[in-house]
C-alpha positions as CSV (number, residue, x, y, z in Angstrom):
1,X,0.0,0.0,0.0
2,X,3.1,2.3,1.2
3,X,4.6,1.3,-2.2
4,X,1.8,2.1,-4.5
5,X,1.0,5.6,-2.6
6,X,4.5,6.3,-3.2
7,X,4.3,5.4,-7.0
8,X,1.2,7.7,-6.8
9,X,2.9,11.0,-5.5
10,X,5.8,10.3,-8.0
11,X,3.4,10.5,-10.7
12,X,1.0,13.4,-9.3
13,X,4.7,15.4,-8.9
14,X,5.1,14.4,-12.5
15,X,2.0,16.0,-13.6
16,X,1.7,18.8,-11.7
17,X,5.9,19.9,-12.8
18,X,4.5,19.7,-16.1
19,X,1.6,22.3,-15.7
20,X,3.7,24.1,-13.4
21,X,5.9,24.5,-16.5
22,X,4.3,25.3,-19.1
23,X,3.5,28.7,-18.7
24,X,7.5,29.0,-17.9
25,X,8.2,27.3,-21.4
26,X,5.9,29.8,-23.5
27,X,8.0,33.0,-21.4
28,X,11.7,31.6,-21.7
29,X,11.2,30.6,-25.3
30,X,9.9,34.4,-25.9
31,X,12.8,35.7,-24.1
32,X,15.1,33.5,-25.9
33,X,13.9,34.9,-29.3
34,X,14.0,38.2,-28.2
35,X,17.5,37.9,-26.4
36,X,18.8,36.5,-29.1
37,X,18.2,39.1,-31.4
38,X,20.5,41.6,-28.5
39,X,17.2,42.4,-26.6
40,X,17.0,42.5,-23.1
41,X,13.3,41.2,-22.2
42,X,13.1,42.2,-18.4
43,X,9.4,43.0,-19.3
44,X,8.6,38.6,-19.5
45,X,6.7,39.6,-16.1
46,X,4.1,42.1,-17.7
47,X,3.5,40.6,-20.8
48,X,2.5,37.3,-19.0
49,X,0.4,39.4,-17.2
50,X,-1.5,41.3,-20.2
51,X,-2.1,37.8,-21.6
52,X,-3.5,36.4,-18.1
53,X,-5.9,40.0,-18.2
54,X,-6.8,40.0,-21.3
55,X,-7.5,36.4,-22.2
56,X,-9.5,36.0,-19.0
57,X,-11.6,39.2,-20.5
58,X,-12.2,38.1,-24.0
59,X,-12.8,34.4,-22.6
60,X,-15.5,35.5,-19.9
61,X,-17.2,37.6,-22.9
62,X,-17.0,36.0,-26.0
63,X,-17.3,32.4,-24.1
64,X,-14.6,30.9,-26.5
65,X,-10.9,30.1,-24.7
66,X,-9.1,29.7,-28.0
67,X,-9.9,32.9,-29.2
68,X,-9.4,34.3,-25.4
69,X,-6.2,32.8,-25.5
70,X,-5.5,35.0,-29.4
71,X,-6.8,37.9,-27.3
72,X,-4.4,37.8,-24.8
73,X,-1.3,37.0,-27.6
74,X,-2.0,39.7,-29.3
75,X,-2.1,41.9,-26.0
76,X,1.2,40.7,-25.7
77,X,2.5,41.6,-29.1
78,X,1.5,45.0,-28.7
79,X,2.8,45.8,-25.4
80,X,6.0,44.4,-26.7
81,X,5.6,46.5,-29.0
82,X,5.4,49.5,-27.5
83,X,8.6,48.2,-25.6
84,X,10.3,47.5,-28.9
85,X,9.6,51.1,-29.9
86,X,11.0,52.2,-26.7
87,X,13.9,50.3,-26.7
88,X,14.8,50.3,-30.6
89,X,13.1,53.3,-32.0
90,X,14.5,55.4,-29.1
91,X,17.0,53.5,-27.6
92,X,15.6,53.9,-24.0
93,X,17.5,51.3,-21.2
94,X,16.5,47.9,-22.0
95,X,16.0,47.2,-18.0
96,X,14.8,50.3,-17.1
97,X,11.9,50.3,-20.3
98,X,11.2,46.2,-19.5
99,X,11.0,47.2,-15.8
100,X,8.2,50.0,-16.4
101,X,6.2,47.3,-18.8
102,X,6.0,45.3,-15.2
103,X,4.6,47.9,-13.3
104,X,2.0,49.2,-15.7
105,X,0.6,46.5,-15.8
106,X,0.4,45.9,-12.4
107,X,-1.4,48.2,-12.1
108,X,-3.7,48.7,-15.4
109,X,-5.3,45.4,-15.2
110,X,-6.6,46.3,-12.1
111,X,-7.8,49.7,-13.2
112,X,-9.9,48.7,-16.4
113,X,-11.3,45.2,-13.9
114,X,-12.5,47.9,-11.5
115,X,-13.8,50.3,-14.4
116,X,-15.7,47.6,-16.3
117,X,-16.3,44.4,-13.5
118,X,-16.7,46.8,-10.7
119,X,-14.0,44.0,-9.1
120,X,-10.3,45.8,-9.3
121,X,-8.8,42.2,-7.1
122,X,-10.2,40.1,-9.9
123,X,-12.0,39.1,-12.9
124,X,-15.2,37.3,-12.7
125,X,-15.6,33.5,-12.8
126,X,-15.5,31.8,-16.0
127,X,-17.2,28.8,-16.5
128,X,-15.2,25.4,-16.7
129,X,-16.6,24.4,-19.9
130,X,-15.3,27.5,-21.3
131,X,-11.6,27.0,-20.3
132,X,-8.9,25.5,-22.1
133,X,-9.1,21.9,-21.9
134,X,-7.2,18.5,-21.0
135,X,-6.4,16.6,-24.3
136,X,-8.8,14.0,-23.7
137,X,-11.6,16.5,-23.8
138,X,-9.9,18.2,-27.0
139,X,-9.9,14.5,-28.8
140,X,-13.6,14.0,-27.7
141,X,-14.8,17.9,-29.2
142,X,-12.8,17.7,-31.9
143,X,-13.7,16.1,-35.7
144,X,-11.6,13.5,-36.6
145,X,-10.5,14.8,-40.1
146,X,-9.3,17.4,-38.2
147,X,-7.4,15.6,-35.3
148,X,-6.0,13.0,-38.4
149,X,-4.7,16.2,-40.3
150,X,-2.9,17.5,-37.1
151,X,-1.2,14.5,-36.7
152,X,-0.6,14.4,-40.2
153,X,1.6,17.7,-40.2
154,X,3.4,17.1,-36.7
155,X,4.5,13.4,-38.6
156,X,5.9,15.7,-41.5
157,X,7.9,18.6,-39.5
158,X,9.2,15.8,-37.4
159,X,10.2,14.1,-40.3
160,X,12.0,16.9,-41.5
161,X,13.5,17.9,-38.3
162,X,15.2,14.0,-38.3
163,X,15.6,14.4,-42.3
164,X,17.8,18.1,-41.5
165,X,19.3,15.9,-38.4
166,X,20.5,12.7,-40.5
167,X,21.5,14.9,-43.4
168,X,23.9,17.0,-40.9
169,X,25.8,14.1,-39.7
170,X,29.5,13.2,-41.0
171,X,28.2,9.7,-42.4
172,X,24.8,10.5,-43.5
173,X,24.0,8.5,-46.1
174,X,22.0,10.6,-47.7
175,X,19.1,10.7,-50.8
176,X,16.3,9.0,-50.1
177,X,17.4,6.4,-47.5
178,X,17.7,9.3,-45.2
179,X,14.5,10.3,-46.1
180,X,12.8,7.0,-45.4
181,X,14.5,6.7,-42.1
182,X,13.4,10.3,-41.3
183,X,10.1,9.6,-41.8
184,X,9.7,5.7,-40.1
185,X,11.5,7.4,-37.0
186,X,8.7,10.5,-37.3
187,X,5.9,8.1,-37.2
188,X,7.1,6.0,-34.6
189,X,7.8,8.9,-32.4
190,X,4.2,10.7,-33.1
191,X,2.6,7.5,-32.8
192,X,4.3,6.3,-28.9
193,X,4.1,10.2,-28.0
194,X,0.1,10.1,-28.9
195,X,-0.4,6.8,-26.9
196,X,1.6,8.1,-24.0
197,X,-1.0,11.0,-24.3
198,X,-4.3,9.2,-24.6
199,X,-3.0,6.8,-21.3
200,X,-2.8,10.4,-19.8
201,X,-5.0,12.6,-21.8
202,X,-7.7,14.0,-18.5
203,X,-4.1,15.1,-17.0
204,X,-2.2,17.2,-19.4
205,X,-3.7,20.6,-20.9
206,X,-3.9,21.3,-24.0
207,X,-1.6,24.4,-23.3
208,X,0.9,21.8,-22.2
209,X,1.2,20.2,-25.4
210,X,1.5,23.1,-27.4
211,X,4.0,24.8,-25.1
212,X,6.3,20.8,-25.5
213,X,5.7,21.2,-29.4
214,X,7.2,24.3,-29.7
215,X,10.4,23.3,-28.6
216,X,11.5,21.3,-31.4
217,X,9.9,24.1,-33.6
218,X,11.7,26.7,-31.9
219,X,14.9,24.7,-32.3
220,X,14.4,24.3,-36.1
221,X,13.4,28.0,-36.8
222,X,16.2,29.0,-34.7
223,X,19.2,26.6,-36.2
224,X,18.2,25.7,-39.3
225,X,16.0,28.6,-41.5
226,X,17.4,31.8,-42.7
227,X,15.6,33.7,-39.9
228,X,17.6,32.0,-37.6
229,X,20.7,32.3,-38.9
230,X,19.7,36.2,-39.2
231,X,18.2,36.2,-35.5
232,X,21.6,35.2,-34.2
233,X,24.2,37.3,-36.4
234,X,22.2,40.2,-35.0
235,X,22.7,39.2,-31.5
236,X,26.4,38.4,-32.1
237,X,27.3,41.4,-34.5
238,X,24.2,43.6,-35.6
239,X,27.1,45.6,-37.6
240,X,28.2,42.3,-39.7
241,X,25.1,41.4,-39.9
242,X,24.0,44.4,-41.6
243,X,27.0,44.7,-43.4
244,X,25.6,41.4,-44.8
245,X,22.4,42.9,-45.5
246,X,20.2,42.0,-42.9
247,X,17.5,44.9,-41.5
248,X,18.6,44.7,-38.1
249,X,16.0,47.3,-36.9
250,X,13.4,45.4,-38.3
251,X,14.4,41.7,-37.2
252,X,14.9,42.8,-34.1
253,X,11.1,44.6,-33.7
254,X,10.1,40.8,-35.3
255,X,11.9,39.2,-32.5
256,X,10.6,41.1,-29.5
257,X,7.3,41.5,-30.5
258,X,7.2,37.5,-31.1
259,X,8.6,37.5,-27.4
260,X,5.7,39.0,-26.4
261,X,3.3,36.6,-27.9
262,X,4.8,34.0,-26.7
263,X,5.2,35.3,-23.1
264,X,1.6,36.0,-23.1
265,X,0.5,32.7,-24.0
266,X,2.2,31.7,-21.0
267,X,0.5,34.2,-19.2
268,X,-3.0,33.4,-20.5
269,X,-2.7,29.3,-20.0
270,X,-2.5,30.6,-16.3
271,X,-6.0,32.5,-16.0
272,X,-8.1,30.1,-18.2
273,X,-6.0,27.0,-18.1
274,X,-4.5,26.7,-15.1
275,X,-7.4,29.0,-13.4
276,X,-10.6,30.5,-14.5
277,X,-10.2,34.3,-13.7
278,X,-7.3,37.0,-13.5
279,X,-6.5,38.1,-10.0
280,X,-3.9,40.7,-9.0
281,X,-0.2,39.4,-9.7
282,X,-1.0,36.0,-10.2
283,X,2.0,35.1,-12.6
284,X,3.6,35.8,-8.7
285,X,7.3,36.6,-10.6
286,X,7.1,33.3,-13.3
287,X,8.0,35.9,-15.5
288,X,11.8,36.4,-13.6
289,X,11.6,32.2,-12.9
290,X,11.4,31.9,-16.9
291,X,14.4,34.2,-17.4
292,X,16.1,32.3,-14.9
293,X,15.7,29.5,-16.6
294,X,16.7,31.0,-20.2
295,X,20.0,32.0,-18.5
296,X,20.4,28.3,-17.1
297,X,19.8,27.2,-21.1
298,X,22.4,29.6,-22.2
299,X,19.4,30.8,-24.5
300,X,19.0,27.3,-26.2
301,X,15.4,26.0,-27.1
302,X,15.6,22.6,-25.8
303,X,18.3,23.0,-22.9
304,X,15.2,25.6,-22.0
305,X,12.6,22.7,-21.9
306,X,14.5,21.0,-18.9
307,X,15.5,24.1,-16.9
308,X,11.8,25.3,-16.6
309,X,11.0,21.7,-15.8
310,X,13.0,21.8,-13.0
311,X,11.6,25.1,-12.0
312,X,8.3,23.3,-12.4
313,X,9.3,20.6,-10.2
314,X,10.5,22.7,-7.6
315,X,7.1,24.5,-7.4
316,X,5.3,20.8,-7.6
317,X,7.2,20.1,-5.0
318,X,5.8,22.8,-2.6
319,X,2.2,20.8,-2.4
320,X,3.4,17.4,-0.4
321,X,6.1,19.5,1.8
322,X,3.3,21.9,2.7
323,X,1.5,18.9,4.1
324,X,4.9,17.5,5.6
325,X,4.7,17.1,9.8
326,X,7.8,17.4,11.1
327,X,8.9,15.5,14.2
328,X,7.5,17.7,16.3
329,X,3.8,17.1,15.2
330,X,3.6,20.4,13.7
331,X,3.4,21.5,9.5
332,X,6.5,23.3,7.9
333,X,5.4,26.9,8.1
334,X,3.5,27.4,4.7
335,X,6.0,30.4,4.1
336,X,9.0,28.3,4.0
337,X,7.7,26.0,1.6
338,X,6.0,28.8,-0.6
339,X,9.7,30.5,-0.9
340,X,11.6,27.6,-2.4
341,X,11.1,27.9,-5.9
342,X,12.8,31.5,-5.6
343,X,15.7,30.5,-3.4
344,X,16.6,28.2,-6.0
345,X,16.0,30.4,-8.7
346,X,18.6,33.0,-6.9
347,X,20.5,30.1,-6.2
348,X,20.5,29.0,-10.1
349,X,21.4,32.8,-11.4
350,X,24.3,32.9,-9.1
351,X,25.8,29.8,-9.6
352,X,25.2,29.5,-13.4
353,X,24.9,33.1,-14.7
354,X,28.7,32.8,-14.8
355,X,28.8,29.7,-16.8
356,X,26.4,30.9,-19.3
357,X,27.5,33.4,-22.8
358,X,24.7,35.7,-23.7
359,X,24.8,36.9,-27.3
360,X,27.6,39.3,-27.3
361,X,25.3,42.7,-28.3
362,X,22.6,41.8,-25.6
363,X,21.5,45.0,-24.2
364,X,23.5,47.2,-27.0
365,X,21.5,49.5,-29.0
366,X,22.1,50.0,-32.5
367,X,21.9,52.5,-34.6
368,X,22.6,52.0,-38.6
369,X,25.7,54.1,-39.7
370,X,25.1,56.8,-42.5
């Protein structure tokens, strides 16, 4: 009985490290594009929160969480946005502009809630069949042409993720033996990862998914298309780069505003994934935890996967030690246990931050010669 509860907790950690994630994957993977271009994105913090506002908004109202959760992405993009402008167009400090983004809107969600809501501490209560689901409840609402084309186009960027991989390597074969490896490895990889999912489909959001999946997109755009290659010659050497003819302005304004999006994804799993209404600071600093966690990844998409699961676990790991009795009788003081994931974030930064090269014109302004 001992042994099976223990197999039990393993598994609910397991679960709940991977929700406690995934809004941390959707912010580091912003900040990593947006670093990478020589962009500072201190601002991960507010733009989770404009996505948390104003997907919880547009949810509650048009009773629709996917196009709540395109409401509060394109929040994002524009308050990156106006940072970009600040930052680029005027060359204001990256720390100081990304700061200011945090406490507007700490402050302006709370002003239009009271304005419109009459509620300034929170949002009202949206219904549960109007949040973001589980993947079993996504298969189940879902037609079946569709859910057979999805899997369909996952099979075939897989494929040529593995196709791009095998082709790389010193003693590919190459032509289309690489090709029909690339594409029996793809389907047996989509085909084990969809079972693993159905076995566990009532325990992993739908945000989760998409938030995994975007590694191994993120990854590809970043190493192997011309945007990539662009994205990091302007974070190494904007003045090589446009030597070489690259817009650096421009990719840059693509790069942040695309961290914004992103970060606000994350932000908007957490009011109608996660939860089911926006109260005051509730990404409660997952917006630092994700940079953290970009700087322990050394601003590399899949190294990123694994450092915000281990913030993730360290959060899951909160709910058993808050129910701990010590050998006294008496619980851990619910304040100890609430302050561990930040200890080991400050712990991570000053241990690794050392260890870790950020693009070399991170936090440089540019300005094109005439």
């Amino acid at each position: 009985m001992s042994e099976l509860f223990t197999i039990s907790v393993i598994i609910s950690l397991f679960f709940s490290a991977i929700r406690l994630a995934t809004p941390l994957i959707f912010a580091a993977l912003g900040g990593m594009f947006s670093e990478r271009s020589g962009i500072i994105n201190i601002a991960l913090e507010g733009l989770m929160l404009a996505g948390a506002f104003t997907a919880a908004v547009a949810t509650y109202e048009l009773n629709n969480p996917y196009l709540g959760l395109l409401c509060g992405m394109a929040a994002g993009g524009v308050m990156a946005l106006i940072y970009a402008v600040a930052v680029i167009q005027f060359e204001a400090n990256q720390v100081v502009a990304g700061t200011a983004i945090n406490f507007l809107m700490l402050g302006l969600p709370q002003l239009i809630s009271g304005a419109v809501y009459d509620s300034s501490g929170s949002t009202p209560q949206i219904a549960k069949d109007y949040l973001l689901p589980d993947f079993g409840t996504f298969i189940a609402n879902t037609n079946y042409f569709v859910i057979r084309g999805i899997l369909i186009l996952i099979t075939l960027v897989v494929a040529k993720i593995i196709y791009d991989w095998l082709s790389g390597r010193p003693k590919a074969i190459g032509g289309n033996f690489d090709k029909l490896i690339a594409v029996v490895l793809a389907v047996v990889a989509v085909s084990l990862f969809t079972i693993l999912l159905m076995l566990f489909s009532s325990s992993i959001s739908i945000a989760s998914i998409l938030a995994f999946a975007l590694i191994p997109i993120c990854w590809y755009v970043l190493y192997k298309t011309p945007f990539g290659l662009r994205l990091r010659a302007v974070g190494e050497n904007p003045a090589a780069a446009d030597a070489a003819g690259v817009n650096v302005i421009k990719l840059r304004y693509v790069a942040v505003i695309l961290s914004g999006i992103l970060a606000a994804a994350g932000g908007a799993y957490l009011s109608i994934g996660q939860s089911s209404l926006f109260t005051r600071g509730m990404t409660a600093g997952r917006g630092f935890i994700a940079l953290a966690a970009l700087i322990l990844a050394k601003w590399k998409p899949v190294p990123v996967l694994f450092a915000c699961l281990f913030f993730g676990f360290t959060e899951a790991l909160t709910i058993p030690l808050a129910n701990y009795k010590l050998a006294s009788g008496e619980n851990i003081p619910v304040q100890f246990v609430q302050i561990i994931p930040y200890v080991l974030t400050i712990i991570v930064l000053a241990g690794f931050i050392g260890l870790s090269r950020a693009p070399k014109a991170l936090g440089i302004p540019y300005s094109k010669e005439k």
